[in-house]
C-alpha positions in Angstrom: 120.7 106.5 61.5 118.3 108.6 63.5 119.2 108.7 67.2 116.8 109.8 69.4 117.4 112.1 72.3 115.4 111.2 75.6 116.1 114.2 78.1 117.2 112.8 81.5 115.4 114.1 84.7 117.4 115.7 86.8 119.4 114.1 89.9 119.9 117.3 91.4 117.3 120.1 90.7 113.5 118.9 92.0 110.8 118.7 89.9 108.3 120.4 91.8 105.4 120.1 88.8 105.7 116.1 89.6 103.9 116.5 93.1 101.0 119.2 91.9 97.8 117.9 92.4 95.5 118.2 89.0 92.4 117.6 91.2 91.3 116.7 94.8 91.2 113.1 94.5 94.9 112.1 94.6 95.9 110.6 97.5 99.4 110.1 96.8 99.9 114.0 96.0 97.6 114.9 98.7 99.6 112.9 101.0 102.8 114.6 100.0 101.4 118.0 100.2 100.7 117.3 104.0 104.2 116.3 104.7 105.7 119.6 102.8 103.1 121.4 104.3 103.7 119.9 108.1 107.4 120.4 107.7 107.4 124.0 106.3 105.0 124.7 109.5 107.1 122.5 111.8 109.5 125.3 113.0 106.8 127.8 113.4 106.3 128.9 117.1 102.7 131.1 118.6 99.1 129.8 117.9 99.0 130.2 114.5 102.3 127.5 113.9 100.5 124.9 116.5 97.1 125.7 113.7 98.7 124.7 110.5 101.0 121.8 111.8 97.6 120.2 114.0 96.0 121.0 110.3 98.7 119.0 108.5 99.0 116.5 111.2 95.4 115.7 110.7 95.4 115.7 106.8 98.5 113.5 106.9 96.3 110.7 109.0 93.8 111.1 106.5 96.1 110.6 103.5 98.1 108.2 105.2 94.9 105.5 105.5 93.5 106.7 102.1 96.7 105.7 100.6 97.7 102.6 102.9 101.4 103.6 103.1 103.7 104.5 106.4 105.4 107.7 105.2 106.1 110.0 108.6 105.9 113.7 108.8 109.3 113.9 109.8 111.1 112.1 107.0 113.6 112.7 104.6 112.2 113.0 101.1 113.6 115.4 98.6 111.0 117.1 95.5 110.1 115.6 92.9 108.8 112.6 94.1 106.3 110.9 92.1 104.5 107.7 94.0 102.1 105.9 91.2 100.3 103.8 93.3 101.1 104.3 97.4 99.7 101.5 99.2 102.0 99.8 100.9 104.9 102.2 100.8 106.8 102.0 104.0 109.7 104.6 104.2 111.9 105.2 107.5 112.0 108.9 108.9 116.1 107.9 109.1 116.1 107.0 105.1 117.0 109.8 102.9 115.3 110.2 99.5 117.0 112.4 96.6 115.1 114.5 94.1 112.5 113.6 91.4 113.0 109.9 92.4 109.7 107.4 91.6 108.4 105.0 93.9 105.7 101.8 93.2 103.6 100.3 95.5 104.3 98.1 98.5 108.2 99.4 98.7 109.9 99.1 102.0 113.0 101.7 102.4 114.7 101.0 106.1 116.8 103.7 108.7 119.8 104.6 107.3 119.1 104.1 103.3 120.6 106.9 101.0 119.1 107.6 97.5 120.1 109.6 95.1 118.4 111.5 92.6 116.0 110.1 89.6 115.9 106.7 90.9 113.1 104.4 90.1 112.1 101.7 92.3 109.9 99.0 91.1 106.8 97.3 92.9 107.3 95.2 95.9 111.1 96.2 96.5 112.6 95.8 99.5 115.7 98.3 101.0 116.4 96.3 103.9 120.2 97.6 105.2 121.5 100.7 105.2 123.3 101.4 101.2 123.8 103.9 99.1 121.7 103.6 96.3 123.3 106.2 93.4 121.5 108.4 90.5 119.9 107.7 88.1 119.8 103.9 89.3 116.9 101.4 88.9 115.2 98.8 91.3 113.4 96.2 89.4 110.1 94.5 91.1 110.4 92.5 94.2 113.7 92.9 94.4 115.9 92.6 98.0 118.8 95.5 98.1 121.5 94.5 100.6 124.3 96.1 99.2 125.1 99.5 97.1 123.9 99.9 93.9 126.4 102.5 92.0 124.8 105.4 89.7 123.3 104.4 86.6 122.6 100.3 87.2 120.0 98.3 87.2 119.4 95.8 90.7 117.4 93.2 90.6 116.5 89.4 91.8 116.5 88.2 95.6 118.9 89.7 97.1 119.3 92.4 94.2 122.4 91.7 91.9 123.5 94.1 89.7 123.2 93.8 86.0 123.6 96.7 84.2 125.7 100.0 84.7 124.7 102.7 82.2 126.6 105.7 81.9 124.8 109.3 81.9 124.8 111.2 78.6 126.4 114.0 81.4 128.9 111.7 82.0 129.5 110.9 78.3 130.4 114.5 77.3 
């Protein structure tokens, strides 16, 4: 029997590659880039700090009605993050997001909502208390999360039940 060995994305360590833009025309990247770039400007004090954030600010407007999604300069978002298709995303600047986690279109993620790292949630979900969501976890589509999802399940349905906890090969060893 032939098993096959699928590498797990890191929880921890960002993917920075995952948020390069190939060309001009990405509006999710782009959008991204003017958040990083905003907050790595955001401390900056004289004329030249007020330059680049005002520059950010602006490209983070543009983004922000290209791409139809509600993600604020100040918020909370780890690297790696990889958003497919962001119209609709609507992320609290109070909700942290962990590392190389992927997010589909028309996702709302409220004040006070921890992720972890790798987690994917699917289309139309809705984080609507504050939980802990853990690695490695999965949101399916249109799901409702009210309550903690532990690391390595799957949530899903309205509100989200759990229905399957996988352990990580890390864990296995």
């Amino acid at each position: 029997m032939i098993e096959s060995v699928i590498p797990l994305i890191s929880a921890t360590e960002p993917d920075w590659s995952r948020e390069q833009c190939s060309r001009w025309w990405e509006p999710s990247r782009q959008l991204l880039k003017s958040i990083r770039g905003y907050q790595k400007w955001q401390k900056s004090e004289g004329i030249i700090g007020r330059f680049f954030r005002a520059w950010h600010v602006s490209q983070h407007r543009f983004w922000s009605v290209v791409a139809a999604s509600d993600i604020p300069l100040n918020c909370q978002i780890e690297g790696g993050l990889l958003l497919t298709h962001p119209n609709g995303v609507v992320i609290h600047p109070g909700a942290n997001i962990g590392p190389n986690c992927l997010i589909l279109q028309q996702v709302t993620i409220v004040d006070g909502v921890k992720i972890g790292g790798h987690v994917d949630i699917g289309a139309g979900a809705k984080i609507i208390r504050p939980v802990n969501i853990g690695n490695h976890a999965k949101i399916g589509a249109n799901a409702v999360v009210t309550c903690d999802v532990p690391e390595g399940a799957t949530a899903v349905g309205i509100p989200a039940k759990i229905i399957n906890v996988q352990k990580s090969v890390e864990a296995a060893k």
